[in-house]
Each structure stands twice: as C-alpha cells, then as structure tokens.
C-alpha positions as CSV (number, residue, x, y, z in Angstrom):
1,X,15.7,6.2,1.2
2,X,15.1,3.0,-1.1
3,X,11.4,3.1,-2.8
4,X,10.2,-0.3,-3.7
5,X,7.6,-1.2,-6.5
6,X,5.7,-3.8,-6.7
7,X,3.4,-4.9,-10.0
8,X,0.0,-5.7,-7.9
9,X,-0.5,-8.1,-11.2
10,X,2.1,-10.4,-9.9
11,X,0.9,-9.8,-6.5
12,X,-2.5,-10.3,-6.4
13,X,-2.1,-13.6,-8.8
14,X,-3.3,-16.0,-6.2
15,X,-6.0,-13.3,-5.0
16,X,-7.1,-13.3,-8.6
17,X,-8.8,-16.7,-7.9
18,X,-10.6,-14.8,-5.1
19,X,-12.2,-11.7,-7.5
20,X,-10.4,-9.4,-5.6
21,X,-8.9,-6.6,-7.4
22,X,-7.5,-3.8,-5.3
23,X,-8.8,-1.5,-7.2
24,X,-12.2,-2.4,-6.7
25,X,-12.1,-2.6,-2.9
26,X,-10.2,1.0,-3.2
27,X,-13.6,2.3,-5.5
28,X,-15.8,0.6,-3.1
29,X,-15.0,2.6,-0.2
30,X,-14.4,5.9,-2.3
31,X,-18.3,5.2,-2.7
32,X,-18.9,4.1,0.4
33,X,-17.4,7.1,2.2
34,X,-18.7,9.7,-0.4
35,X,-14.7,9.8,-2.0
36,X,-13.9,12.1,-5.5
37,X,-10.6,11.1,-6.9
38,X,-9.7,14.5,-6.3
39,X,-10.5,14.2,-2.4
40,X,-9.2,11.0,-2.1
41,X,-5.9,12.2,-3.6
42,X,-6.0,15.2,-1.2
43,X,-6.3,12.9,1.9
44,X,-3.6,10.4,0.5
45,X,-1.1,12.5,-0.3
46,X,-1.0,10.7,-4.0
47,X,-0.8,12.9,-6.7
48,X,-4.6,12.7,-8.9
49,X,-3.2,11.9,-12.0
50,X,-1.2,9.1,-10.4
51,X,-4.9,7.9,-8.5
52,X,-6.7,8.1,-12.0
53,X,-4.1,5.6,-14.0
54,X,-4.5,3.2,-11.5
55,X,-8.0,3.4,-11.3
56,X,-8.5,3.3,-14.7
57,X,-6.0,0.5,-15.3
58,X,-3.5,2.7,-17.5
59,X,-0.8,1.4,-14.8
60,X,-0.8,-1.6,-12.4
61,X,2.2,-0.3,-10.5
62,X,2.1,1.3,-7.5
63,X,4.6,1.8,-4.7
64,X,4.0,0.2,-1.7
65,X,3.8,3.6,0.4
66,X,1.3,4.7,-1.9
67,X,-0.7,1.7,-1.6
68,X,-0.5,2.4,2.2
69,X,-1.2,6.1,2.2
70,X,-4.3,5.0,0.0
71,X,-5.3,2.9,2.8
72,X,-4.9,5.5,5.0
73,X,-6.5,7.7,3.8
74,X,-9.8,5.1,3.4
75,X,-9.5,4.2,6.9
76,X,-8.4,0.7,6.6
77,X,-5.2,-1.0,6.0
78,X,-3.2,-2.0,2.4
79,X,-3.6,-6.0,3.4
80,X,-7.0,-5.5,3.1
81,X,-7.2,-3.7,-0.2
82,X,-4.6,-6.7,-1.8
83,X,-7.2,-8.9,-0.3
84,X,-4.9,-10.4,2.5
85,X,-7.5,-9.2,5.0
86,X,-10.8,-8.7,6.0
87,X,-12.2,-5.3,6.6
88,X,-12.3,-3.8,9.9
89,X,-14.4,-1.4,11.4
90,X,-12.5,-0.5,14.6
91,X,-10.3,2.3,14.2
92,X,-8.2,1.1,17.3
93,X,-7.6,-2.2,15.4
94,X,-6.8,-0.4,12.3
95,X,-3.9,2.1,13.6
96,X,-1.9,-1.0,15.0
97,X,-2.4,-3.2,11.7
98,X,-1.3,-0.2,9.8
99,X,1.8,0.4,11.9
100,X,2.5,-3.7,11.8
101,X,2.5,-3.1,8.4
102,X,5.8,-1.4,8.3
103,X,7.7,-3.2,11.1
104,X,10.2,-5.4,10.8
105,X,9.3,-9.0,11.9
106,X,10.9,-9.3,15.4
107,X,8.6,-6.1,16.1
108,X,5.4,-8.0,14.6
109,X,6.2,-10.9,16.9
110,X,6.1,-8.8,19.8
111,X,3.2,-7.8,19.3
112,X,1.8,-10.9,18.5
113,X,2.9,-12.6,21.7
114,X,2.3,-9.5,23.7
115,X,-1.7,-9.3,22.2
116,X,-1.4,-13.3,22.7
117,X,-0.6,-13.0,26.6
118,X,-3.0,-10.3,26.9
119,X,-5.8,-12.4,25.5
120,X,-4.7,-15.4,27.9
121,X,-5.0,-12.7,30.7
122,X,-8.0,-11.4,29.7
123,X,-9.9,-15.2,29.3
124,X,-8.2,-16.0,33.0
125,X,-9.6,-13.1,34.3
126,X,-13.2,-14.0,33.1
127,X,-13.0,-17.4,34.0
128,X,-12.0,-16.3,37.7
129,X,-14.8,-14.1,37.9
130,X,-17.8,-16.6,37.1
C-alpha cells in the first residue's frame, strides 16, 4: 500500500490568506467536544506523540490518512480542517463527505449527479404538490 505525505505548509498556502490553520480548527473541536490529546489519539487511531508534534508545531507533516482519521475521530471531515469546507453538523452529510473523500473521481461524479437528480426530483415533487 503507497502512503502519501503531504506538508500542510504547502497546502494550506492559499488558506493561509483565510487564517485558517488546521491545527487550530483540530484544537477547537478537541475543546469544543471535551477532547485530551490522549483521548483524541485513542479515538484516531494516531499515535499521541505523533498528535502532540503537530499540535505543537514540532512537525507540519502529516499523512493524509492521519489527517482523515483525525477528522474522524472529531466528527467532521479533513476538507474542513484544511479549510476547504465549512463545518457540518449532520452526521448523515458527514459519513458520505468522508467516504467522497477517498473515491476516485468517476465515483465523486456519481454521486454528484445522482444527489443532483435527486434534488431535481425532490423540488418537482414540491412544486407538484402546491
């Protein structure tokens, strides 16, 4: 299995201009949900000493199935913790962004027209019922 890392310094250049810094949006909802470093490592699968560097800032290098089994584990999705995305609330919502996250783009296009006809469907449906 090929691991990819990425530098999130080089990533998040353009997000820079927004002040949004993954690890802030990580520590915010370790706050928000009551989160150790210890727990959150736990839920993650990520080892705590691997957690505390980047936290800290010792390291900005994460692989990208740690950044999504951070995300996981916080109940939200790693687009949102690079800033690509705003946060979402509904767990429903959250489960199929996560699992877009991983699929190759013919997949994500399914699902993008499929959501897209169900939408249509859904806005006919109203329309014919007023």
């Amino acid at each position: 299995m090929m691991h990819y890392r990425i530098d999130l310094r080089k990533l998040a250049l353009p997000i820079l201009f927004m002040s949004h810094d993954p690890r802030t949006a990580i520590q915010s909802l370790m706050d928000e949900q009551g989160l150790s470093q210890r727990r959150l490592a736990e839920l993650s699968g990520v080892d705590q000493p691997t957690l505390s560097k980047y936290l800290t800032g010792v390291t900005t290098d994460l692989k990208v199935t740690t950044l999504m089994s951070i995300a996981e584990a916080l109940n939200t999705t790693a687009a949102f913790l690079i800033g690509e995305a705003s946060y979402i609330n509904d767990p429903k919502i959250v489960r199929v962004l996560r699992a877009m996250e991983s699929m190759p783009e013919y997949k994500k296009d399914a699902v993008v027209a499929t959501s897209s006809a169900l939408s249509e469907q859904s806005d006919n449906n109203g329309a014919t019922a007023a």
